[in-house]
C-alpha positions as CSV (number, residue, x, y, z in Angstrom):
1,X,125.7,15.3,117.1
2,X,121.9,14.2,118.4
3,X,122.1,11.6,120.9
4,X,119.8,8.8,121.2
5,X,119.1,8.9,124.9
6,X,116.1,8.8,126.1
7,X,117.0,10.3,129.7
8,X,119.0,13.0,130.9
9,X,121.1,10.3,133.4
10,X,122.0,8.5,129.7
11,X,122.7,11.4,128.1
12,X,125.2,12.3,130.7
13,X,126.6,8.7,130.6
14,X,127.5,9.0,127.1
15,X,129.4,12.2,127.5
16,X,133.1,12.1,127.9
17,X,134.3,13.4,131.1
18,X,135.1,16.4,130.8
19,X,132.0,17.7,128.9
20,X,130.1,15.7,131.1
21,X,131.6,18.0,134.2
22,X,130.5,21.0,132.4
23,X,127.2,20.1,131.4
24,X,126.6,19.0,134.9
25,X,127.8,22.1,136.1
26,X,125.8,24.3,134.2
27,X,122.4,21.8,134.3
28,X,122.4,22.3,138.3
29,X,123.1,26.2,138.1
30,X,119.7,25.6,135.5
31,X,117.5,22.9,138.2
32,X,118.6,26.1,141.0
33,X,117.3,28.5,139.3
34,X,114.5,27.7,136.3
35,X,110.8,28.4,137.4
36,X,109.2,25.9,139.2
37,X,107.0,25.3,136.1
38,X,109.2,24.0,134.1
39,X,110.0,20.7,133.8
40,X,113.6,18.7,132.8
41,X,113.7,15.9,130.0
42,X,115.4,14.9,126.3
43,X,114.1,17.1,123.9
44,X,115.5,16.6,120.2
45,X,118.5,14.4,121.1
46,X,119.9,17.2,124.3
47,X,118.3,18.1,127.9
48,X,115.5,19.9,127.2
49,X,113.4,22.6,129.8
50,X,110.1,22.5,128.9
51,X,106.5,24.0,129.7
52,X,104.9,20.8,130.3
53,X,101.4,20.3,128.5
54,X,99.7,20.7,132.0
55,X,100.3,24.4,131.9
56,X,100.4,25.0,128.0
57,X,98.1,22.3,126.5
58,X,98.4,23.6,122.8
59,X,102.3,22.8,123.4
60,X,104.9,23.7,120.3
61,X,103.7,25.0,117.4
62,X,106.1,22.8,115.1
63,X,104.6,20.0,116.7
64,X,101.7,20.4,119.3
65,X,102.4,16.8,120.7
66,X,105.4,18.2,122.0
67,X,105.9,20.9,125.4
68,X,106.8,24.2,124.2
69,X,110.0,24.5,124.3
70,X,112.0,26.7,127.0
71,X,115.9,26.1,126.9
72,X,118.8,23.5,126.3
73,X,122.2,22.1,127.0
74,X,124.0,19.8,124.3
75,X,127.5,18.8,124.0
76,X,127.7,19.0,120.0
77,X,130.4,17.8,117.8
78,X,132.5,21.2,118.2
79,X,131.2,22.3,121.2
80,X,128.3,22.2,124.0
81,X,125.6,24.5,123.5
82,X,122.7,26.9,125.7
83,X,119.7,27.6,123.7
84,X,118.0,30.3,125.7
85,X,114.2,30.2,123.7
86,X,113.5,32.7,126.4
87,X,116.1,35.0,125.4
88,X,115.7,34.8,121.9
89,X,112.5,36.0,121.8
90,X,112.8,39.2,123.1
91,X,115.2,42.0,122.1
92,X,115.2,43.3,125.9
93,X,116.2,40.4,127.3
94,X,118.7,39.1,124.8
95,X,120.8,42.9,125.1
96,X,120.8,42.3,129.1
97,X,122.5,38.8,128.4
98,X,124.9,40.4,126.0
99,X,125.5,43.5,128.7
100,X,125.9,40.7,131.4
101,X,128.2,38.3,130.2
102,X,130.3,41.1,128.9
103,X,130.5,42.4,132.4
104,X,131.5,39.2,133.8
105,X,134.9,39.4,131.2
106,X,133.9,36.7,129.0
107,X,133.5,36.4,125.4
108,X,130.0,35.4,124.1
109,X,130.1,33.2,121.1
110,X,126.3,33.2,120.3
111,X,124.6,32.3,116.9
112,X,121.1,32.9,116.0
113,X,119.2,30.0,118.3
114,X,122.7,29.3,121.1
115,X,125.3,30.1,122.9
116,X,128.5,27.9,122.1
117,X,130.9,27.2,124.6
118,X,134.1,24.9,124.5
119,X,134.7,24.5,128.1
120,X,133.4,25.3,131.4
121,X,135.3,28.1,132.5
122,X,134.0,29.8,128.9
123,X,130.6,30.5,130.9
124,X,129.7,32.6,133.7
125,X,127.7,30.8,135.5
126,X,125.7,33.4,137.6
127,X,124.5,35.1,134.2
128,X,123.0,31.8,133.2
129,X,121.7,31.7,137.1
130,X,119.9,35.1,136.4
131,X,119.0,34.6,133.1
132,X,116.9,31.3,134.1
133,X,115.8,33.8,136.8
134,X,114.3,36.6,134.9
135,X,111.6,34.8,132.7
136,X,108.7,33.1,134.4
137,X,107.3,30.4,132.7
138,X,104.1,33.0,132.1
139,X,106.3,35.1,130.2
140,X,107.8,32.9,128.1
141,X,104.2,31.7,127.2
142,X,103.2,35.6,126.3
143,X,106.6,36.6,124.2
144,X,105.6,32.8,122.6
145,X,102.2,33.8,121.4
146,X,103.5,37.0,120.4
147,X,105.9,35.9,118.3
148,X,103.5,33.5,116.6
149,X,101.0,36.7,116.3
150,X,98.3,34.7,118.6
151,X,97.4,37.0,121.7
152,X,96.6,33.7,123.8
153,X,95.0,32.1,120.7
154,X,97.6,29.2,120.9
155,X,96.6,28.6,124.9
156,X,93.1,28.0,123.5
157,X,93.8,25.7,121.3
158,X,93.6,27.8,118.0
159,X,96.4,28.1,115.5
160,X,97.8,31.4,115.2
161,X,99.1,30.4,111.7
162,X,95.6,29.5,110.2
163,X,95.2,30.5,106.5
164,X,98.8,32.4,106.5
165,X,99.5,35.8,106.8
166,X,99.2,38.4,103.7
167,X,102.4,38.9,103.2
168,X,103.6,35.6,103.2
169,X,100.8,34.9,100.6
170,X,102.1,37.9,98.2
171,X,105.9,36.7,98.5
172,X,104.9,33.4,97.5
173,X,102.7,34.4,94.6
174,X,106.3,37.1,93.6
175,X,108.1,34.2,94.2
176,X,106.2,32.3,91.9
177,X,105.5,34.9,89.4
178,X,109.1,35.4,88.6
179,X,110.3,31.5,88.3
180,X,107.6,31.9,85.6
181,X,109.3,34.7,83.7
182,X,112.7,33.5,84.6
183,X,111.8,30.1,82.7
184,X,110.1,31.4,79.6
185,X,113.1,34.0,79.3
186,X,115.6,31.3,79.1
187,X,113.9,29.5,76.2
């Protein structure tokens, strides 16, 4: 469910009251504790956190016109959601957030890009505190250009995707290869 708000204070408008409490709950456990780098904003229909283009000009990869991405909050159609970009992207720090919120006796519901929540009490709040605590906006930047294969190529305004990798070249040309065979065999 994207909303069409274009600020955070209409985004929280449009919630009903008792998502709004929670997201508001968890968004000011987020302002208290995120790097002072970051910046706070609507970012694909939810409250984004962002590295502004003033530290990261090359911004997200998916689209460069955009800030790079850092974490969410969205009250979906089944639940509300944490997207934790910074905790996704490395294996280290996602196993401490699975160790932590374990040790704080709740259970973590959390797909491949979010955590899902259905109510407030469903989050311990002082793992999301240390979480937003433990990677510094120059961190998130580094396990970013990693990921993408870059080395600080994306900072300087070079794509780390140019001309595709090898192997992504040879599954495609498989790929194609076999839709070949599999359409003269059925003929």
């Amino acid at each position: 469910m994207q909303s069409k708000a274009t600020t955070v204070k209409d985004y929280l408008a449009e919630l009903p009251p008792d998502r709004r409490a929670a997201i508001q709950a968890i968004r000011k456990v987020i302002l208290d504790n995120m790097d002072r780098g970051l910046e706070e904003g609507m970012s694909y229909g939810m409250i984004g956190y962002f590295v502004p283009h003033s530290i990261y000009p090359a911004g997200y990869h998916c689209n460069p016109k955009l800030p790079l991405p850092y974490a969410a909050l969205a009250s979906q159609k089944q639940h509300m959601s944490l997207y934790l970009m910074s905790v996704y992207a490395d294996p280290v720090e996602e196993k401490w957030l699975r160790a932590r919120w374990a040790k704080a006796g709740k259970k973590l519901d959390m797909g491949k890009c979010c955590i899902r929540f259905k109510k407030l009490e469903d989050v311990p709040l002082n793992v999301v505190a240390e979480a937003f605590g433990r990677v510094s906006v120059e961190r998130h930047i580094a396990y970013y250009e990693k990921a993408l294969g870059g080395s600080g190529a994306r900072s300087r305004g070079t794509s780390a995707k140019a001309g595709g990798s090898a192997r992504a070249k040879r599954t495609g040309a498989k790929s194609a290869t076999k839709k070949r065979a599999v359409r003269r065999a059925s003929k």
